[in-house]
FIDO-410978 format. One line per 3 residues: their letters; for each residue x, y, z of N, C-alpha, C. Coordinates in nm, 2 decimals. Layout:
N
A = X Y Z X Y Z X Y Z  ...
//
This chain:
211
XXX = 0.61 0.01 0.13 0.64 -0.04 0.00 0.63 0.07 -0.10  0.73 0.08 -0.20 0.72 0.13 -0.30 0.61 0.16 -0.40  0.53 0.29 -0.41 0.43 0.28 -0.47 0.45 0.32 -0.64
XXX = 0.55 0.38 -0.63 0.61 0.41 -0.79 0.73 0.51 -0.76  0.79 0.57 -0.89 0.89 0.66 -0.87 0.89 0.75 -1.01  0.89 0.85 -0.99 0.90 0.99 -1.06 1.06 1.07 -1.09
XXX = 1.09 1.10 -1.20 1.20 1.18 -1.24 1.13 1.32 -1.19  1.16 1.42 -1.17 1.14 1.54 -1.12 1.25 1.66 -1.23  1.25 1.72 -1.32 1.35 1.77 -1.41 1.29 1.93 -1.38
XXX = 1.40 2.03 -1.41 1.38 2.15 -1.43 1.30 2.20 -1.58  1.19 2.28 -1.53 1.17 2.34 -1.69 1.17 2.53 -1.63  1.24 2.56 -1.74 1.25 2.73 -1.68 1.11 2.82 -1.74
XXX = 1.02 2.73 -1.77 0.89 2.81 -1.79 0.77 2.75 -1.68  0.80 2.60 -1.66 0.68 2.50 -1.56 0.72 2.49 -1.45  0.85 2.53 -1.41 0.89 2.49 -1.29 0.95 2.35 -1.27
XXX = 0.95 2.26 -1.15 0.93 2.13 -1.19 0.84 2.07 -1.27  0.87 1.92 -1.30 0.80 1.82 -1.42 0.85 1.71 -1.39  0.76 1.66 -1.36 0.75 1.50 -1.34 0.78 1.45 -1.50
XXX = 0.90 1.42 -1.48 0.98 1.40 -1.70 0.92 1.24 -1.70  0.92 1.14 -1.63 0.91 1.00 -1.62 0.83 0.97 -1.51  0.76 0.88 -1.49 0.71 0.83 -1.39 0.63 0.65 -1.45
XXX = 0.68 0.58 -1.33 0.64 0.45 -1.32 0.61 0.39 -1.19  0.50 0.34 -1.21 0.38 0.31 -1.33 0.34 0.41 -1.43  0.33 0.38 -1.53 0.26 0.47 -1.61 0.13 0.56 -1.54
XXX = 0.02 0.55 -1.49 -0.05 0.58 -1.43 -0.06 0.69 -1.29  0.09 0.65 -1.23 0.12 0.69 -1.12 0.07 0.84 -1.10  0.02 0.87 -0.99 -0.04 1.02 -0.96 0.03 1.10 -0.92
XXX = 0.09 1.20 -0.97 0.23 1.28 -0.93 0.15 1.45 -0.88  0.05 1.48 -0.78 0.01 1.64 -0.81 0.13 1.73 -0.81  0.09 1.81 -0.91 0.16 1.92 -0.95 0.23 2.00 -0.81
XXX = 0.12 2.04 -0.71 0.19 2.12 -0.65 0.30 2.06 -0.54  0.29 1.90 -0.52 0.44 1.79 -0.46 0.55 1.83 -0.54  0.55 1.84 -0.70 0.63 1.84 -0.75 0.71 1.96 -0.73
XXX = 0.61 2.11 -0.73 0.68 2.22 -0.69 0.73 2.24 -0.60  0.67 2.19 -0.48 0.73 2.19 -0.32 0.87 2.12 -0.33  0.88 2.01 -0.36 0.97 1.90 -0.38 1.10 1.98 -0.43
XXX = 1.11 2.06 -0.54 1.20 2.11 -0.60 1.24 2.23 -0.59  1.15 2.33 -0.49 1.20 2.40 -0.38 1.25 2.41 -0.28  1.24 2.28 -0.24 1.28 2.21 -0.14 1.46 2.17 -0.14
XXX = 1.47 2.09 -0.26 1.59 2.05 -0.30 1.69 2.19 -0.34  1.63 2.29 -0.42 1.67 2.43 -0.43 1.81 2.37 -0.48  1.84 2.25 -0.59 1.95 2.24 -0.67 2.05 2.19 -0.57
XXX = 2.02 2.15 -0.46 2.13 2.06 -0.40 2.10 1.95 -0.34  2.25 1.88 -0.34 2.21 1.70 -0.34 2.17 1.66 -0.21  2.08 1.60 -0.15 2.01 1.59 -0.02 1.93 1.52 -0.06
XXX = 1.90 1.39 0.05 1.78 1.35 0.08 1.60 1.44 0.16  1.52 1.40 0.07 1.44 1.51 0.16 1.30 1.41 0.14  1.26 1.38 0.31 1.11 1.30 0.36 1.03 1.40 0.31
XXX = 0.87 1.39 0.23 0.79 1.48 0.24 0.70 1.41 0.28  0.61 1.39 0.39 0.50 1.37 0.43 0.37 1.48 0.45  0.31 1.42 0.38 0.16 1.52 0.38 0.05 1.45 0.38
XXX = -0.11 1.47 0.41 -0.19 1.42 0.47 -0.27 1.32 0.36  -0.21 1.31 0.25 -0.23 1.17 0.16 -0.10 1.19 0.06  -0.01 1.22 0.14 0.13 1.19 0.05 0.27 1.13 0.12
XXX = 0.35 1.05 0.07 0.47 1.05 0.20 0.58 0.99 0.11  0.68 1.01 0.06 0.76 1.03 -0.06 0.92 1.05 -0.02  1.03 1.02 -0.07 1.16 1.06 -0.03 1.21 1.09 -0.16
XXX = 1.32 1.18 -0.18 1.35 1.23 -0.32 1.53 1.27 -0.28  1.57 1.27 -0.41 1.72 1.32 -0.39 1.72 1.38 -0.52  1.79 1.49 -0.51 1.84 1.56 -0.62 1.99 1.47 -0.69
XXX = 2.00 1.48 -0.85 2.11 1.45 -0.86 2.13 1.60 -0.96  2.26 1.62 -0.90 2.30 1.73 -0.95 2.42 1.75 -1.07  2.46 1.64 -1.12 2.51 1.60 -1.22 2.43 1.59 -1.36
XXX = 2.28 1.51 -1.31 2.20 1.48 -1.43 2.12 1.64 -1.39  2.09 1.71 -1.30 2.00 1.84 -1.26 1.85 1.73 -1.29  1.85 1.64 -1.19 1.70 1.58 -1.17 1.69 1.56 -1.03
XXX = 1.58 1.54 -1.00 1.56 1.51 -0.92 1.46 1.34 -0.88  1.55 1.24 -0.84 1.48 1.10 -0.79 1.36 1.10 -0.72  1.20 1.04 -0.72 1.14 1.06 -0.60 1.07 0.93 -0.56
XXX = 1.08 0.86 -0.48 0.96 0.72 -0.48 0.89 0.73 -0.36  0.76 0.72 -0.41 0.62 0.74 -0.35 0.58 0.63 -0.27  0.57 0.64 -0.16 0.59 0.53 -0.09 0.39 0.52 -0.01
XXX = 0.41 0.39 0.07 0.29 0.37 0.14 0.28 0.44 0.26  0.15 0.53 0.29 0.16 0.59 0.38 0.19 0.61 0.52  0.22 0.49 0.56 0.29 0.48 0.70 0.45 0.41 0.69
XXX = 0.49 0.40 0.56 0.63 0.36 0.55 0.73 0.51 0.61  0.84 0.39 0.64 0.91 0.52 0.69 1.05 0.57 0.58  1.03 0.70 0.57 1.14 0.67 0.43 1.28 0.67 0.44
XXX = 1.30 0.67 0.52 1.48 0.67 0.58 1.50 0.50 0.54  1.40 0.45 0.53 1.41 0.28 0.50 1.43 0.24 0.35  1.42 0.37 0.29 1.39 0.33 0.14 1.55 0.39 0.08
XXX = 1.61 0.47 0.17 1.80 0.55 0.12 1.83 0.45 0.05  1.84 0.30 0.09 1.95 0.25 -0.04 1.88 0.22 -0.16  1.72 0.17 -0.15 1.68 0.16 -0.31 1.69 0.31 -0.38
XXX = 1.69 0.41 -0.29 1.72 0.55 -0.37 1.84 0.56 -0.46  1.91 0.51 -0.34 2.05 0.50 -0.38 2.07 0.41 -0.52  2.03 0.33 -0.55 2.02 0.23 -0.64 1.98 0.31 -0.79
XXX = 1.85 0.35 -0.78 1.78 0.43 -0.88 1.90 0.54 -0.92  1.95 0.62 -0.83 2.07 0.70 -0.83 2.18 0.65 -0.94  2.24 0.56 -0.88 2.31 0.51 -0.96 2.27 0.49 -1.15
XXX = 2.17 0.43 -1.14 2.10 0.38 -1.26 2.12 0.50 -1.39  2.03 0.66 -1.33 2.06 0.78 -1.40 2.16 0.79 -1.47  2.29 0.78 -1.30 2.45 0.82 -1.41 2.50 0.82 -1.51
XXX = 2.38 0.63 -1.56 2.46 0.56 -1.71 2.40 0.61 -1.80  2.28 0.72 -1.80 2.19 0.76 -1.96 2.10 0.85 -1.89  2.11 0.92 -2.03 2.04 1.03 -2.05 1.89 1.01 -2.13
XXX = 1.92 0.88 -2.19 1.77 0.90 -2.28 1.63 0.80 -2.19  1.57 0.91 -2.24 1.42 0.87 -2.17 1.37 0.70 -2.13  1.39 0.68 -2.30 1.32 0.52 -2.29 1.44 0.42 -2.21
XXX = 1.56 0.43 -2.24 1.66 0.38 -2.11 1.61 0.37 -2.00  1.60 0.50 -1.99 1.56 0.56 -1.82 1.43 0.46 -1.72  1.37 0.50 -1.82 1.22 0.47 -1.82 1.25 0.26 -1.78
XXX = 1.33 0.21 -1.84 1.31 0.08 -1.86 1.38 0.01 -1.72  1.52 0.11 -1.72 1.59 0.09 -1.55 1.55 0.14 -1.44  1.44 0.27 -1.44 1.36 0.22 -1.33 1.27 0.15 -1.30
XXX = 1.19 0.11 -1.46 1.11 -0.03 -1.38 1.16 -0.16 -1.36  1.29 -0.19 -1.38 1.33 -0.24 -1.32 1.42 -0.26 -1.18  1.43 -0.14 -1.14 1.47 -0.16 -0.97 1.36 -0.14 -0.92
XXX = 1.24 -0.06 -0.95 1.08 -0.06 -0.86 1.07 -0.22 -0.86  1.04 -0.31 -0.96 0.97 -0.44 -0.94 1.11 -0.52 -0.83  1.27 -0.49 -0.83 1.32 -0.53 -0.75 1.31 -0.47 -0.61
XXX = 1.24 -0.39 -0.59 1.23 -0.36 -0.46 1.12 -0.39 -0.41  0.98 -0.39 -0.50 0.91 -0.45 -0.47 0.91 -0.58 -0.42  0.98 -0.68 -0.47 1.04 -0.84 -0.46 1.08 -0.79 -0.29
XXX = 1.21 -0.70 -0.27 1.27 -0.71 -0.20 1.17 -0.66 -0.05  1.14 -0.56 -0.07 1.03 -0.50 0.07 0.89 -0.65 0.11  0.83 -0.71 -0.01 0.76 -0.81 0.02 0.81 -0.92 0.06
XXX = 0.98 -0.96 0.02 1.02 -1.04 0.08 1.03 -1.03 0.25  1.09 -0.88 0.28 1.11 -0.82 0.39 0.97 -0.86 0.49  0.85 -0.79 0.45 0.74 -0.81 0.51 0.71 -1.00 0.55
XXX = 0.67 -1.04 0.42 0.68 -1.19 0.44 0.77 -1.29 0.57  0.87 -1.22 0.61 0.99 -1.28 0.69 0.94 -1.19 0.83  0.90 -1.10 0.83 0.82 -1.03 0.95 0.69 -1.08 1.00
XXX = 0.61 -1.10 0.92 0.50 -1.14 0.93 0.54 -1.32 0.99  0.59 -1.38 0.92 0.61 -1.51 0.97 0.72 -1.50 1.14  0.79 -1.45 1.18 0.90 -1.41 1.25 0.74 -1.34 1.40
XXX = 0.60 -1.24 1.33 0.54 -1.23 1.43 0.42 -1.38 1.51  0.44 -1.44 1.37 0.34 -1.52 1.39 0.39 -1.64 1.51  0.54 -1.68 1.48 0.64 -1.77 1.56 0.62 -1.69 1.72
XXX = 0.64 -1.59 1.73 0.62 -1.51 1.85 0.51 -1.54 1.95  0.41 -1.52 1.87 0.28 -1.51 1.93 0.23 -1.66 1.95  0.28 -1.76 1.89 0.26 -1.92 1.87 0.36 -1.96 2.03
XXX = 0.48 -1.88 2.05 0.56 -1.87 2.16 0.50 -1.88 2.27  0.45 -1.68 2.26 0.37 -1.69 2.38 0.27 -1.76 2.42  0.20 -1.78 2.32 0.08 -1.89 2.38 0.14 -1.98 2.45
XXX = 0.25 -2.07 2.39 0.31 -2.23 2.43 0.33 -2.17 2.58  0.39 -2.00 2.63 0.44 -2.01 2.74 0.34 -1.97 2.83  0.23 -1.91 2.80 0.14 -1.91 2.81 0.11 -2.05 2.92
XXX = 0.04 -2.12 2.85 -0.01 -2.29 2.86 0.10 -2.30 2.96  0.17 -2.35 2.95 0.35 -2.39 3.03 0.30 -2.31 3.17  0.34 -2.19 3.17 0.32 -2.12 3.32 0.20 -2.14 3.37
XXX = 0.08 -2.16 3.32 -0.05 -2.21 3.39 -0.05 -2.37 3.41  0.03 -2.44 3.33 0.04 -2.60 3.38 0.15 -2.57 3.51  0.20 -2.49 3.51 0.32 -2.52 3.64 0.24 -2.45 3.72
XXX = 0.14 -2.33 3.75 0.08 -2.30 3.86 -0.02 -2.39 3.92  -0.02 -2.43 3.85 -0.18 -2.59 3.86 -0.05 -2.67 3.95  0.05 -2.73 3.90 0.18 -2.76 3.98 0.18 -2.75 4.14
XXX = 0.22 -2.59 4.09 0.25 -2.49 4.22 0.12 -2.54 4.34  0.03 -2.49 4.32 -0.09 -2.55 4.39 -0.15 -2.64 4.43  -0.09 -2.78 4.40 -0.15 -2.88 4.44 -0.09 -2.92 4.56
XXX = -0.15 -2.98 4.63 -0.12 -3.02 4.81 -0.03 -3.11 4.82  -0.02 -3.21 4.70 0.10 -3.31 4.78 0.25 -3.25 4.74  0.26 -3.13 4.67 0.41 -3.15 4.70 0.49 -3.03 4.76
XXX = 0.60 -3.06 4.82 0.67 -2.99 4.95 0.70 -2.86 4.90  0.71 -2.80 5.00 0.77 -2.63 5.02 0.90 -2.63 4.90  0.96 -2.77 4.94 1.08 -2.75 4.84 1.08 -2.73 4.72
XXX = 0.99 -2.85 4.72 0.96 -2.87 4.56 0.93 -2.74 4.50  0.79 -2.70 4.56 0.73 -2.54 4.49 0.85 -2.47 4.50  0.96 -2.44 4.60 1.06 -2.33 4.50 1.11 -2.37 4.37
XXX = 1.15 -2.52 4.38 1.26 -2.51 4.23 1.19 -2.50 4.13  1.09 -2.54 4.16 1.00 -2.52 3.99 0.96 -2.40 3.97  0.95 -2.28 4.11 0.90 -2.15 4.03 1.04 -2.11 3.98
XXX = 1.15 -2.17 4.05 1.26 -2.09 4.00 1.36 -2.14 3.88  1.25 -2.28 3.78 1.30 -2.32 3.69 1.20 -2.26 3.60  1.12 -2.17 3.62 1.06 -2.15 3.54 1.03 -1.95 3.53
XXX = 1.13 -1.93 3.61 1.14 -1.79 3.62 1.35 -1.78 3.67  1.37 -1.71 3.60 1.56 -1.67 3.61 1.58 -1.62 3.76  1.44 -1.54 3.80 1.49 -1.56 3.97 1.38 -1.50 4.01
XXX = 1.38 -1.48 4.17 1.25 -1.46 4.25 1.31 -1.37 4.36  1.26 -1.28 4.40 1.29 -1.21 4.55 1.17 -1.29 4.66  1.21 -1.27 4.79 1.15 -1.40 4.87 0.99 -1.35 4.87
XXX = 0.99 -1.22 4.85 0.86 -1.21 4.87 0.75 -1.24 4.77  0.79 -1.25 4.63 0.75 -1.36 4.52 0.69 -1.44 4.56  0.84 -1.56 4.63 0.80 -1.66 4.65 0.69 -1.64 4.78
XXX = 0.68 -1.61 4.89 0.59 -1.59 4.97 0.44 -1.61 4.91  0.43 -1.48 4.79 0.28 -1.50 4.73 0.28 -1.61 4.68  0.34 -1.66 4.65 0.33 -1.74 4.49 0.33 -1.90 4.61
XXX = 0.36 -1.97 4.78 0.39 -2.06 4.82 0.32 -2.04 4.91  0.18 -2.14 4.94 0.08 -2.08 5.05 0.17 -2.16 5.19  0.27 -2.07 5.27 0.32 -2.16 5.42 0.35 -2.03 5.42
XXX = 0.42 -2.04 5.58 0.46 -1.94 5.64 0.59 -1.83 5.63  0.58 -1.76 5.64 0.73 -1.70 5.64 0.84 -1.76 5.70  0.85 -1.75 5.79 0.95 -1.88 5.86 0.97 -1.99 5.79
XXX = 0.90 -2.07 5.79 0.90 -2.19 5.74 0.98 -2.20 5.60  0.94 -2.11 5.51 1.03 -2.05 5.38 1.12 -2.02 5.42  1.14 -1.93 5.47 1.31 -1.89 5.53 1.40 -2.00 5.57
XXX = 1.33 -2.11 5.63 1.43 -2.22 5.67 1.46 -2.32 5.55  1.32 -2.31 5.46 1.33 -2.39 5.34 1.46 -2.34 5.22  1.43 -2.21 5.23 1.56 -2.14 5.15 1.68 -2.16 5.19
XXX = 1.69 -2.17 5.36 1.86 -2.17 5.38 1.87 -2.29 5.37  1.83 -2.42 5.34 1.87 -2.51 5.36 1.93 -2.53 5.21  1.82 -2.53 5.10 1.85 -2.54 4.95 2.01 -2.45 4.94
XXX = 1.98 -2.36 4.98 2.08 -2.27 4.98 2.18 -2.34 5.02  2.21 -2.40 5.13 2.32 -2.46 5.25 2.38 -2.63 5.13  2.28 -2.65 5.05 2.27 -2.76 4.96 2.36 -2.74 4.86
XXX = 2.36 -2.63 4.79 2.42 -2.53 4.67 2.28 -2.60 4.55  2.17 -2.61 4.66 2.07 -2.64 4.49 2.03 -2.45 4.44  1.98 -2.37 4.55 1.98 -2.19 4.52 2.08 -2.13 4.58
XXX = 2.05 -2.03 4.49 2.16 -1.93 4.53 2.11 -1.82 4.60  2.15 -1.71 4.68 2.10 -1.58 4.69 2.15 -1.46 4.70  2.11 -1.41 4.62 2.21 -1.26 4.57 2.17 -1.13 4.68
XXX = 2.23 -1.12 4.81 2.20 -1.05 4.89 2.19 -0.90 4.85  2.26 -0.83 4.77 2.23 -0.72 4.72 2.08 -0.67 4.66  2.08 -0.77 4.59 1.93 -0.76 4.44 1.78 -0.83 4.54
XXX = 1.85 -0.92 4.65 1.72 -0.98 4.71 1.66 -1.07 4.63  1.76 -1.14 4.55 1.69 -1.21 4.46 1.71 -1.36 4.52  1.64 -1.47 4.48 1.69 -1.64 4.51 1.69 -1.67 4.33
XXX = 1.79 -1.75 4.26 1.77 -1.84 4.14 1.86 -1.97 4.16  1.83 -2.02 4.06 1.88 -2.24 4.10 2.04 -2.17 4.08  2.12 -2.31 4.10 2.24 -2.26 4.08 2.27 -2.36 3.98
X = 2.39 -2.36 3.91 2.37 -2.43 3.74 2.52 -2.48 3.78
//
């Protein structure tokens, strides 16, 4: 997430200068700002700086001779932030004066803000559905092994359900997974097989249902 954003301007006595920054507050050290604009050395480029309590993306615009930078959260990745860059970019082209400036960046910071929390928000719910998934499948494949295991039902039965509940099996799966004999399975498969209820993919060594 966006932790603020800084104008970066030439002075030919200070070097770089953080000319704007928002939040007001925001912590810009001096020597980022010099690195940053050595870095850029007056040409238009995106440039990642990550350092051991810093991690930041910046673009020179070389029309206005500034330089864009937004300070980001330290495990963000900044190749993810190009188009709000891009955006702030834009913004510059229309004005030169400070309090403008000043006013249209905080207004794309709080839209990106909206925008990255909306992003998170839809991730976070999207992992929660996941994990709510696996559980359900979770539960599901231990009700069907409880299935698989119980004594009254046939050789047959135990393949189709392992193989409605898995896209396919090689025989030796089924072997672990069906307490009878090798044989016995082999004849039980050619029959299903001879049925057109499984199929078997003699290449891959796989059995799955047939649909």
């Amino acid at each position: 997430m966006v932790i603020g954003v800084a104008l970066i301007a030439w002075d030919i006595v200070e070097g770089g200068v953080a000319k704007i920054k928002y939040p007001d507050d925001l912590e810009v050290p001096d020597n980022i700002v010099q690195q940053i604009q050595i870095s850029h050395n007056f040409t238009e480029s995106y440039i990642i700086t990550e350092e051991q309590n810093w991690n930041s993306i910046s673009f020179f615009n070389k029309e206005k001779e500034v330089i864009i930078m937004l300070i980001l959260e330290k495990y963000d990745d900044g190749s993810d932030y190009i188009p709000v860059l891009e955006e702030f970019n834009k913004e510059i082209q229309t004005t030169s004066e400070d309090g403008v400036l000043k006013e249209q960046l905080k207004r794309i910071y709080d839209f990106s803000l909206n925008v990255f929390r909306t992003r998170d928000e839809v991730i976070s719910k999207l992992s929660n559905e996941v994990a709510n998934l696996k559980t359900k499948e979770y539960d599901i494949q231990k009700k069907f092994e409880k299935i698989i295991n119980a004594d009254h039902l046939t050789v047959k039965s135990k393949i189709q359900v392992l193989l409605s509940i898995n896209d396919y099996l090689a025989f030796e799966d089924l072997l672990n997974s069906i307490d009878t004999s090798k044989n016995w399975l082999l004849k039980v498969l050619n029959n299903l097989e001879k049925d057109h209820i499984i199929e078997y993919n003699k290449k891959k060594n796989i059995y799955f249902l047939q649909f």
